[in-house]
GULOVO-974560 format. One record per residue: residue in one letter; y, x, z of N, C-alpha, C in turn. Coordinates in steps of 0.001 Angstrom, whole numbers, plus 524288, in hexadecimal, padded with zeros to 5 digits. Layout:
AYXZYXZYXZ;...
% end
This chain:
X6D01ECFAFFE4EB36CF0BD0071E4D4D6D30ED0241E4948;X6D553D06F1E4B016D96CD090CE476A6D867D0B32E4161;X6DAFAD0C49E3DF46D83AD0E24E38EA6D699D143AE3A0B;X6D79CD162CE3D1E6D622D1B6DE3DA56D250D1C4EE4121;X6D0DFD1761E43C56CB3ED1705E47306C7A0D15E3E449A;X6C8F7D1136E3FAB6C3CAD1008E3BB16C432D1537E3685;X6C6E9D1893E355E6C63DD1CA1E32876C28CD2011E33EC;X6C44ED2188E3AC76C0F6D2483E3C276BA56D2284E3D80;X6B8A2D1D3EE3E816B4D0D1BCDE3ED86B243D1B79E3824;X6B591D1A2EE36036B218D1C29E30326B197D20ECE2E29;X6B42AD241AE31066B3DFD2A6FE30386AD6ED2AF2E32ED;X6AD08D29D9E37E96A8E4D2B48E3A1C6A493D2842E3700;X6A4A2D2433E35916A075D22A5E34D769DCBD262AE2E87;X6A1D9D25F0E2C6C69FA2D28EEE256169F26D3010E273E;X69FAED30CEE2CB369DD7D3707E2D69699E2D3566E312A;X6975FD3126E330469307D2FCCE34D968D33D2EEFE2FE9;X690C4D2C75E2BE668CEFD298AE278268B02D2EEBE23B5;X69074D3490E246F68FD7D3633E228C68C4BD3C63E2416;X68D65D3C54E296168882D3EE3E2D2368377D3C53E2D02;X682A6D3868E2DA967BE9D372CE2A6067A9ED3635E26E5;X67E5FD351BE220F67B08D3651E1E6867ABAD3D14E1D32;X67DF6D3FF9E1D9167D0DD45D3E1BCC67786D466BE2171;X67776D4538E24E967236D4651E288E66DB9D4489E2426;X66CB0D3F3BE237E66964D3CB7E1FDD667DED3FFDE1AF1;X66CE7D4257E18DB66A0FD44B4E13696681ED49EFE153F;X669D8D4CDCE18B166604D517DE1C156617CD5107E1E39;X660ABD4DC5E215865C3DD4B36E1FD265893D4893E1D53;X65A58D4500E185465816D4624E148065518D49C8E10B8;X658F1D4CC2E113365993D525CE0DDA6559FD572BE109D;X6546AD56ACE1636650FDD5887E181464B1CD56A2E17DE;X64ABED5209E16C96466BD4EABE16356438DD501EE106C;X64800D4F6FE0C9564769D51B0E09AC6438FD5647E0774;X64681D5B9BE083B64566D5F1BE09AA63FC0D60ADE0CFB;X63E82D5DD7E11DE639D3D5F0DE13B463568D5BBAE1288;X635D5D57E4E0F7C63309D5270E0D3F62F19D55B3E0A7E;X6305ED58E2E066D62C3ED5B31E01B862855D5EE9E0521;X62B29D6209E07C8627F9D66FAE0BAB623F6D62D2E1021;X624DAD5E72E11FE6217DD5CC9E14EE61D66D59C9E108A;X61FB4D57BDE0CAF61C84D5531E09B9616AAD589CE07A4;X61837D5D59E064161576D6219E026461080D62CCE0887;X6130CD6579E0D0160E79D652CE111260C55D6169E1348;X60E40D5C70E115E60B9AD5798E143C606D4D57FBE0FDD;X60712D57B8E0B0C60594D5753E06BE5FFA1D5B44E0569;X60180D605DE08265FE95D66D6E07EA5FB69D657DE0CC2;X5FD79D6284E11E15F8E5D6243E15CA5F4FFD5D79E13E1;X5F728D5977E11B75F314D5616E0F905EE21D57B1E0CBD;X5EFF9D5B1BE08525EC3AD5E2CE04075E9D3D6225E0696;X5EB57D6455E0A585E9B5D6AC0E0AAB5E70DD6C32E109E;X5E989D67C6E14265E869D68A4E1A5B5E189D681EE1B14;X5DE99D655CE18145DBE0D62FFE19D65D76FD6A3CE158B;X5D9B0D6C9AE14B25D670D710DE12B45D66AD758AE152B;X5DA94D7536E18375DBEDD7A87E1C5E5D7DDD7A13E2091;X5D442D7D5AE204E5D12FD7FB5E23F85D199D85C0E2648;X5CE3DD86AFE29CA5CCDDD8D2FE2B315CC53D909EE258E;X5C92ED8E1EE22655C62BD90CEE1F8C5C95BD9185E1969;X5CD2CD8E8FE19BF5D308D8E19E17585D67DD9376E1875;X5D4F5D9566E1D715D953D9986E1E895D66FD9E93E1F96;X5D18ED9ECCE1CC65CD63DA244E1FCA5CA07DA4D8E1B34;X5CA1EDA021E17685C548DA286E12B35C913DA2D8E0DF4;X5C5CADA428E0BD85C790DA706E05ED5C673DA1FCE00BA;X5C6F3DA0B1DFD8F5C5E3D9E20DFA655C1A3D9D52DF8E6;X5BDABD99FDDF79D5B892D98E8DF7EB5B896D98BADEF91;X5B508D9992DEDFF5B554D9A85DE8525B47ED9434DE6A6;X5B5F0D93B0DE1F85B5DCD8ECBDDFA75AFB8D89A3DE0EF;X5B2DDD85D6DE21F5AD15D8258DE26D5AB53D83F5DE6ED;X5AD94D846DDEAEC5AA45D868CDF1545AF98D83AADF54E;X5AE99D807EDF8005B2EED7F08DFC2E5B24FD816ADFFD6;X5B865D8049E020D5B94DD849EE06805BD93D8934E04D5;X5BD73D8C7DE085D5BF7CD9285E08185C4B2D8FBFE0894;X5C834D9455E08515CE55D9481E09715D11DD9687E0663;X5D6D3D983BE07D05D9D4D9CE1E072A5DDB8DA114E0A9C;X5D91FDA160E0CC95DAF9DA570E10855DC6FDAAE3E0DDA;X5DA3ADAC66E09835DD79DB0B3E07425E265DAFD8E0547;X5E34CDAA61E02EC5E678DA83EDFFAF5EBCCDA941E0393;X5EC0CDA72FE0A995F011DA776E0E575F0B4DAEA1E0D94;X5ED25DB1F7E0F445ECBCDB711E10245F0D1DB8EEE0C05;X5EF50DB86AE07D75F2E8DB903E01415F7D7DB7C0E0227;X5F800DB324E03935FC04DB103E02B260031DB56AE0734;X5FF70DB415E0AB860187DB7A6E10A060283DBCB3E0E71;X5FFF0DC0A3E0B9A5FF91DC473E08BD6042BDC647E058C;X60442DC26FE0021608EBDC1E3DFDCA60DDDDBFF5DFE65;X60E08DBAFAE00D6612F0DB9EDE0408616E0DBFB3E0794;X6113DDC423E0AA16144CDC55DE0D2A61691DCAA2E0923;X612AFDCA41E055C614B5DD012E022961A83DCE3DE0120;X61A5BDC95DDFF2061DE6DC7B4DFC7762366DC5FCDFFAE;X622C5DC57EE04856276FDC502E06206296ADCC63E0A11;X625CADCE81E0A4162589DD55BE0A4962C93DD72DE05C8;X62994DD4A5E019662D20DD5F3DFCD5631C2DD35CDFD69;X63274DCDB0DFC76635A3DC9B7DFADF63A00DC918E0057;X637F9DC9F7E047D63B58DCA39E09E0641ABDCCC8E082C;X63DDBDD243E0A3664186DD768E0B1F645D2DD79AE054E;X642BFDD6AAE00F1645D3DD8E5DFCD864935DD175DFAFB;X6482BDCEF8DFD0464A6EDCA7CDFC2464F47DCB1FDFFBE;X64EF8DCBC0E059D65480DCE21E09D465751DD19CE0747;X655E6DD46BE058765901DDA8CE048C65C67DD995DFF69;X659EFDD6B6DFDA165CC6DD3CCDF8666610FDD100DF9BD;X65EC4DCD27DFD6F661CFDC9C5DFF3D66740DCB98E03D8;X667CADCFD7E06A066B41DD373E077766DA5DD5C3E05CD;X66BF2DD83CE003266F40DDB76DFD18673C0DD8FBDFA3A;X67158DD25DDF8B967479DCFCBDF4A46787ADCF28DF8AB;X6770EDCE02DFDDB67B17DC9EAE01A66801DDCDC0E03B3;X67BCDDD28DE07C968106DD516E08AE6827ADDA0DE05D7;X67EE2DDBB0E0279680ADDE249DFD9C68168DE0F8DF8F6;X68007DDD10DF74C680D6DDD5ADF230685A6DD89DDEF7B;X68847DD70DDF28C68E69DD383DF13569092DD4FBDED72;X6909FDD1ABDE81C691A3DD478DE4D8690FCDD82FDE0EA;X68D69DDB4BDE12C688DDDDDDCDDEE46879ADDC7BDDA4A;X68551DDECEDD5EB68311DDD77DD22467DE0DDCB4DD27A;X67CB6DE002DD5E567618DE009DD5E0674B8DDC67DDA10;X6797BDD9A3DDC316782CDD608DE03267683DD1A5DDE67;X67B0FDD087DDAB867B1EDCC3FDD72F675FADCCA0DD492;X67511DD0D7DD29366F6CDD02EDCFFB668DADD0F6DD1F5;X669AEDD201DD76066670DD008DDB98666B5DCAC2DDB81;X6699CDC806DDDFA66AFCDC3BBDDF3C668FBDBF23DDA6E;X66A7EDBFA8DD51866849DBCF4DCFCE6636FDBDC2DCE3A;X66010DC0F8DD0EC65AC0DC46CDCEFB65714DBE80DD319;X6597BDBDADDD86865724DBBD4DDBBE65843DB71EDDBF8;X65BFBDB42CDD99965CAEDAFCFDD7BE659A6DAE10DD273;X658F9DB20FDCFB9655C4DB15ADCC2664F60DB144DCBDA;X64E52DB3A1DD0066477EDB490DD21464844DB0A5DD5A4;X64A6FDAD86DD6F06492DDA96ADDA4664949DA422DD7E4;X648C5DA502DD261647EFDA104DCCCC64382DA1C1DC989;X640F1DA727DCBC663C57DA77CDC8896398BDA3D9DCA6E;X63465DA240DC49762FECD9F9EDC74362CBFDA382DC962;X62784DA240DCE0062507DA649DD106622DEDA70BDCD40;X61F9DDA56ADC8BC61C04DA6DDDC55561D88DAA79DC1CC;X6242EDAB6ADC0BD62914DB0C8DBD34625F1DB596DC1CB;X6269CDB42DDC5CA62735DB90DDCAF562156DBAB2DC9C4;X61CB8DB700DCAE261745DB998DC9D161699DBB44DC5A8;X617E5DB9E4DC26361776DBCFDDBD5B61934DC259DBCCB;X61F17DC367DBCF4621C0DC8BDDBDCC61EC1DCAB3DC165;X61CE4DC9C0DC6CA619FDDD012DC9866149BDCF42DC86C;X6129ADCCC6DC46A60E1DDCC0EDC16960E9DDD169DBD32;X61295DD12BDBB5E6148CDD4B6DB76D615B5DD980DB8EC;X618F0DD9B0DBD0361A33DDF54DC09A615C1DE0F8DC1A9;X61237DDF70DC5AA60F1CDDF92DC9AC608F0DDFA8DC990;X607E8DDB17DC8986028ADD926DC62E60007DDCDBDC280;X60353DDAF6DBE8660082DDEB2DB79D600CFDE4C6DB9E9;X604FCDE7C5DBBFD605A2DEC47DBC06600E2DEF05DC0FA;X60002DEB62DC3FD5FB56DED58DC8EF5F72DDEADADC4F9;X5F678DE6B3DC26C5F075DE6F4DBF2B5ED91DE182DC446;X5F019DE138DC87E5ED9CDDC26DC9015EFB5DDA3FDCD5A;X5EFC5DD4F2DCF915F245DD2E7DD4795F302DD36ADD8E7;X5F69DDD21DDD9DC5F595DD52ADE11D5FA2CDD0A7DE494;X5F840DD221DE8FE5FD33DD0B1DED9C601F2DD12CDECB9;X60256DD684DEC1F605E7DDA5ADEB0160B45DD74DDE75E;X6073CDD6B3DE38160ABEDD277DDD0760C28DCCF9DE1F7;X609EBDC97CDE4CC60A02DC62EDE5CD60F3EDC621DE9DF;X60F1ADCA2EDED6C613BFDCA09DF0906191DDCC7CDEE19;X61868DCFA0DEAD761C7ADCFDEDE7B261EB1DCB27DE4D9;X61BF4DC7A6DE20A61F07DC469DDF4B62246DBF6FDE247;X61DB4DBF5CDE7E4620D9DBCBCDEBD162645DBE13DED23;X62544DC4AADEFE262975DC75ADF0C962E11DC509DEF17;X62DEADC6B5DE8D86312DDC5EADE2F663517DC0ACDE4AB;X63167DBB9CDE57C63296DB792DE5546355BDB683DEB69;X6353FDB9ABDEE1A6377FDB7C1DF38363E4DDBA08DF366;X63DD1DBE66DF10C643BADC187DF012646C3DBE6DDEF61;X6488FDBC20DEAC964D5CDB86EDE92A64E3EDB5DEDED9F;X64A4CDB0EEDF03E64D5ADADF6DF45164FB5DB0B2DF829;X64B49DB403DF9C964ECADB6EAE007F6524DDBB27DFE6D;X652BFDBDBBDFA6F656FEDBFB9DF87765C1CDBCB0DF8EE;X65C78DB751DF486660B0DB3FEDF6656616ADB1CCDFC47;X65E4ADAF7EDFD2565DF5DAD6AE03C1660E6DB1CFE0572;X65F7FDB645E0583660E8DBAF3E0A3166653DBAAFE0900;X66804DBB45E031466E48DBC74E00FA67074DB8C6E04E6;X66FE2DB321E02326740DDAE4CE049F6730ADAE03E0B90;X66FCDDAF7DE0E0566F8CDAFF8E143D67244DB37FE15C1;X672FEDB84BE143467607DBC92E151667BE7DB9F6E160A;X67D94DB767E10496832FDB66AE0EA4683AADB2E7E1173;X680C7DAF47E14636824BDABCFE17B56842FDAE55E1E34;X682F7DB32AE1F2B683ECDB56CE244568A6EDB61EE22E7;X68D25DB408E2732691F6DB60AE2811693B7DBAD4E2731;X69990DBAA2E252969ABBDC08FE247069CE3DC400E2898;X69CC9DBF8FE2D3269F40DC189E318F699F2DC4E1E3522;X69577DC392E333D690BBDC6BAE36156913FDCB1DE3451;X69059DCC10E2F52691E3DD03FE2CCC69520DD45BE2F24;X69B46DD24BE2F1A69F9FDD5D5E2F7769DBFDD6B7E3579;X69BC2DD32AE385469B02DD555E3DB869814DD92BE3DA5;X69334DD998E3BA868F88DDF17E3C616915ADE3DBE3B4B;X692EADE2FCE363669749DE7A1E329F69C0ADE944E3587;X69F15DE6D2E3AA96A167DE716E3D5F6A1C3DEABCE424C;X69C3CDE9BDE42F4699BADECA8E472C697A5DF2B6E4565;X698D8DF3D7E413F698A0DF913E3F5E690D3DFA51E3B24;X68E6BDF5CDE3CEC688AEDF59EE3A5368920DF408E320F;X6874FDF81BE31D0685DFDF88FE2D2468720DF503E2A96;X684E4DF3F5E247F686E0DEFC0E232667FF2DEE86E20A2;X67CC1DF304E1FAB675D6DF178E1FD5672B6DEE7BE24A7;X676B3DF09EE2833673E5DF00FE2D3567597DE9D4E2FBE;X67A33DE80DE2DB767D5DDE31CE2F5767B4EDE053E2C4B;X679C5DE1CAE26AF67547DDC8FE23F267106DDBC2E2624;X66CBFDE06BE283866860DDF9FE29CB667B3DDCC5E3033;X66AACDDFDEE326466C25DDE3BE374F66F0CDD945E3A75;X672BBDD739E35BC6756CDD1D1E37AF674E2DCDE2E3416;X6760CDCFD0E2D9B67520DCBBDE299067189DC972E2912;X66BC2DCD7AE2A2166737DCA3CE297766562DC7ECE2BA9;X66775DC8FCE321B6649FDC56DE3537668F5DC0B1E3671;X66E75DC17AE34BC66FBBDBBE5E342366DECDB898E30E0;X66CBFDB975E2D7366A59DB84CE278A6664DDB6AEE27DD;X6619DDB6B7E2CAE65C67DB8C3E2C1A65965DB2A2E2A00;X65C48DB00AE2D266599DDAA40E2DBB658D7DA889E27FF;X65C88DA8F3E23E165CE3DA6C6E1F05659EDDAA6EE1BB0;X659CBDAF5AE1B4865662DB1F1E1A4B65063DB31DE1A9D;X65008DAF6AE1E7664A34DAFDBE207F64909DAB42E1C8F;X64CF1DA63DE1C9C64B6FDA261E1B5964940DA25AE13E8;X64ECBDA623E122964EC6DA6F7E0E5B646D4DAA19E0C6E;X646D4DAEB7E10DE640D1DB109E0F6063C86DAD3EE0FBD;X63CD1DA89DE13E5639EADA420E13CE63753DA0F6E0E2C;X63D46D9E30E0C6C63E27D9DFBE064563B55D9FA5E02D4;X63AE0DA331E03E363918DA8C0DFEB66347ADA844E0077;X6320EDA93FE02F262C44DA9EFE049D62992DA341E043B;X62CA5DA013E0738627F1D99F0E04F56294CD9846DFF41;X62D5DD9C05DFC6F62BD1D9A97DF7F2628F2D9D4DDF42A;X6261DDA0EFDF5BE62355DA4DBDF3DF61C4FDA41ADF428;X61C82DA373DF8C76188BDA1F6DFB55613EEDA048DF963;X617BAD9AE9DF5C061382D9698DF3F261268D9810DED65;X614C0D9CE5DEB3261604D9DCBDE52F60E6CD9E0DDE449;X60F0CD9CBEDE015607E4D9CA7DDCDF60939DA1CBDD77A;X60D3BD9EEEDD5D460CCCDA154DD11960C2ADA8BFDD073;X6116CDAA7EDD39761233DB030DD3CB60C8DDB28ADD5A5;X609FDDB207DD87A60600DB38EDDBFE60105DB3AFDD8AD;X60060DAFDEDD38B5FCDCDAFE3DCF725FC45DB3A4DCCC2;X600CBDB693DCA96602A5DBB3DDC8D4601A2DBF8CDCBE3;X601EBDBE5EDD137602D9DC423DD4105FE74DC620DD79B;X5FCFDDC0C1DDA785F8B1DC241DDE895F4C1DBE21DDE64;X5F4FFDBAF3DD8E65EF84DB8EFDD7D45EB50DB84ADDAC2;X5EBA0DB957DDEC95E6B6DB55EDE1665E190DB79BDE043;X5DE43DB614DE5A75D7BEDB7C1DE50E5D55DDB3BADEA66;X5D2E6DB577DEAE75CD6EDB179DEF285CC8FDB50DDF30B;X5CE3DDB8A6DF32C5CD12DBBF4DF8385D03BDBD1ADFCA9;X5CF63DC08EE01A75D2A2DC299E02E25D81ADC610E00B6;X5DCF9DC66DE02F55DFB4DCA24DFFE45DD93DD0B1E026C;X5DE01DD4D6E00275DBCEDD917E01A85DE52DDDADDFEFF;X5E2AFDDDAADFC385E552DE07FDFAA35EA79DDEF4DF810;X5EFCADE0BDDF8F45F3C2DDEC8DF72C5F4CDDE01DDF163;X5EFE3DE204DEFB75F18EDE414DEA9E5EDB0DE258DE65C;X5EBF3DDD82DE8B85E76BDD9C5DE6B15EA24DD2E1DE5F1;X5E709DD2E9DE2005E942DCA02DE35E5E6E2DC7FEDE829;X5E9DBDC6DCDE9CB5EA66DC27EDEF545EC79DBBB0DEEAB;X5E973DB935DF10F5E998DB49ADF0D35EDF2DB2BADF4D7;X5EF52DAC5DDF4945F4FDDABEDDF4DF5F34CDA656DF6AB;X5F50BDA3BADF9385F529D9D9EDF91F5F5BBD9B12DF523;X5FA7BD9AE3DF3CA5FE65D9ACDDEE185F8D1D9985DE8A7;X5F630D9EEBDE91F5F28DD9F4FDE48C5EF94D9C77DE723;X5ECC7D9C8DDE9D25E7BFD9839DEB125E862D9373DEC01;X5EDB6D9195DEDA95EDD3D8CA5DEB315EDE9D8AEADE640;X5F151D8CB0DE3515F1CBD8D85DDD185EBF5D8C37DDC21;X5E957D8F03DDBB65E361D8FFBDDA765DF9AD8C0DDDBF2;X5DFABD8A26DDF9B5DCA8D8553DE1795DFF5D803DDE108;X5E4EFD811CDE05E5E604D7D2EDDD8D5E531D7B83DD737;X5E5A3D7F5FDD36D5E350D7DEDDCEB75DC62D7D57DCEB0;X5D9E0D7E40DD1A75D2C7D7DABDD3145D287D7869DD227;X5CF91D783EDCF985CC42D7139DCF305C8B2D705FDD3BC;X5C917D730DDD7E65C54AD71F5DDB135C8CCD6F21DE091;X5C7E5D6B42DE2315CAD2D68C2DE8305C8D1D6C6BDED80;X5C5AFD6D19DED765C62ED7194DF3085CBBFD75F4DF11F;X5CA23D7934DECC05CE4BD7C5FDEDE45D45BD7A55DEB81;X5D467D752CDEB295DAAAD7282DE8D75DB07D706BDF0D5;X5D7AFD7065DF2F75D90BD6EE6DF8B65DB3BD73A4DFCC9;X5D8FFD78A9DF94B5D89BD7BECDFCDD5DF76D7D07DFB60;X5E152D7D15DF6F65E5FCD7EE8DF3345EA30D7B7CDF821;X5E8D9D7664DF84E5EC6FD7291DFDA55EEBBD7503E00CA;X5E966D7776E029C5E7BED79AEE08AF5EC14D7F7BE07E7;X5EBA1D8271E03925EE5DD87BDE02365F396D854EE02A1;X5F54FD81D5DFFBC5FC11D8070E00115FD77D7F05E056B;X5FA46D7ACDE08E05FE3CD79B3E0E205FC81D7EF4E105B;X5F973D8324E109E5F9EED8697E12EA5FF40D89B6E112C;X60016D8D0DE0CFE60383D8EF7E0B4060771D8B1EE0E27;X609B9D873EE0C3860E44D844DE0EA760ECAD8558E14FB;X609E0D8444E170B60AD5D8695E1D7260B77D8BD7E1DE9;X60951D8EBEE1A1860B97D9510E1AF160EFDD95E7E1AA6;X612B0D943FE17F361887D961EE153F61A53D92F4E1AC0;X61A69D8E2AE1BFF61E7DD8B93E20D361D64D8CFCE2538;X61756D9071E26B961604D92FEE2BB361923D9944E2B96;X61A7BD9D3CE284A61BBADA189E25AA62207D9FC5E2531;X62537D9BECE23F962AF7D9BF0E23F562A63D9A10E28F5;X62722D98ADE2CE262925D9522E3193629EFD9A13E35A4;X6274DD9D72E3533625E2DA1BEE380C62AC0DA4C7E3705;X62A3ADA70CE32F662D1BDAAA2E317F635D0DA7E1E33FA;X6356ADA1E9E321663991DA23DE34A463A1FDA242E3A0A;X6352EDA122E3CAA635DFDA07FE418F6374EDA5D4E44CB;X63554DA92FE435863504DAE97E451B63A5EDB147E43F4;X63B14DAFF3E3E566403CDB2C1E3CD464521DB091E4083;X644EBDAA4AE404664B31DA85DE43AC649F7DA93EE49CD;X643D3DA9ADE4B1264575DABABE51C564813DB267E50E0;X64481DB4B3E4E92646BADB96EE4D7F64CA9DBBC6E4D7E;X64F44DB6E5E49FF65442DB7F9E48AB6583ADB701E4EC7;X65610DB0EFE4FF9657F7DAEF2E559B657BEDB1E8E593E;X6542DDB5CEE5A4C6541CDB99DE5E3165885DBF97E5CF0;X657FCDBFF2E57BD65B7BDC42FE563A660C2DC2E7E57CB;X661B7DBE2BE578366728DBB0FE5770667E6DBA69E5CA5;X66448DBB7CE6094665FDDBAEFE672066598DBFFEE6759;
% end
């Protein structure tokens, strides 16, 4: 064997050794990564599966020292504020996130968009309930929905604001100059081509924002405080998952520290049934736009 036949056989072999191990640490690194999330629901169906009944998704909270009852208002609430809150945090999180990417280059007030939402995406949630505690709360005289999807709202802006910026800047500039080419606007070539090239990361980005909102306790103490009933007005406290676990989790009583189980793997299946959907719908959506 010549020296340039055994060079090249040790070439191959250290880009063989060196293709599985970089496979190995990706896989690792994925193992990783999904190890804690299977652990937490292996963990939540152990504690909590064995409390989920009909009457779990049907009744109302049974008063102290009485077993049984549910939180079926607690889901209702929850569904309630989530949606006020992403009503708000969506639209004005995109529009943000458009202005910085393709109007505001450079800008002062871009720049100071841009640092406002880097900076609210460092608050603790309990800074955020407090402030529309202060706005909101004190100035209406008492709790409501209303306070509750707002502070969500609040808290969803910064991510899909940024998300939206850096998805934008990732679309080619050659899509761009093509639309703008074709004589279409330059409002109409963001809405019309940027966003829906964009759409996938953007969605992902609103995903983000919303399961991390979802599960907040603290803001919601402040804002929409919680009750035992049906919700029946948005301008009343409404109960939340979030809070009724909270709540039966500090209880000295084991029925309702079982029922609190039963509230978390639910929530957890809400949020992964609610992003599963939502992407599913959005990328056929997009896939069909794209044929």
């Amino acid at each position: 064997m010549t020296e340039t036949q055994q060079s090249g056989k040790l070439n191959s072999v250290l880009r063989s050794m060196a293709n599985h191990t970089a496979t190995g640490l990706a896989v690792a690194s994925t193992i990783l990564v999904v190890a804690p999330l299977l652990a937490i629901f292996g963990y939540l169906l152990y504690k909590g599966a064995s409390s989920l009944n009909f009457d779990f998704f049907t009744k109302l909270p049974v008063p102290i020292g009485e077993t049984g009852g549910g939180m079926a208002n607690a889901i209702v609430g929850s569904a309630i504020v989530l949606g006020l809150g992403s009503m708000l945090g969506i639209p004005v999180g995109i529009a943000s996130g458009v202005y910085l990417a393709e109007f505001g280059r450079g800008k002062l007030l871009a720049n100071m968009v841009r640092f406002t939402a880097d900076v609210l995406n460092g608050v603790p949630s309990i800074v955020m309930g407090i402030s529309i505690y202060a706005l909101i709360v004190l100035r209406e005289k008492h709790f409501s929905a209303f306070a509750g999807g707002a502070v969500l709202g609040i808290m969803m802006i910064p991510t899909i604001t940024r998300t939206t910026e850096e998805m934008l800047l990732t679309v080619p500039n050659v899509v761009r100059e093509a639309a703008l080419g074709l004589g279409v606007p330059n409002w109409r070539a963001v809405t019309s081509v940027m966003l829906r090239t964009a759409s996938p990361g953007i969605i992902t980005g609103c995903m983000l924002a919303f399961a991390r909102v979802a599960g907040e306790t603290a803001p919601l103490l402040f804002t929409a405080f919680g009750n035992e009933f049906w919700p029946k007005s948005l301008n009343q406290p409404i109960a939340a998952l979030p809070l009724q676990i909270y709540t039966y989790a500090i209880s000295p009583y084991d029925d309702q520290h079982r029922l609190a189980w039963a509230g978390a793997l639910v929530l957890i299946i809400l949020i992964m049934v609610s992003v599963t959907l939502v992407r599913y719908v959005t990328s056929h959506g997009v896939m069909k736009g794209a044929r």
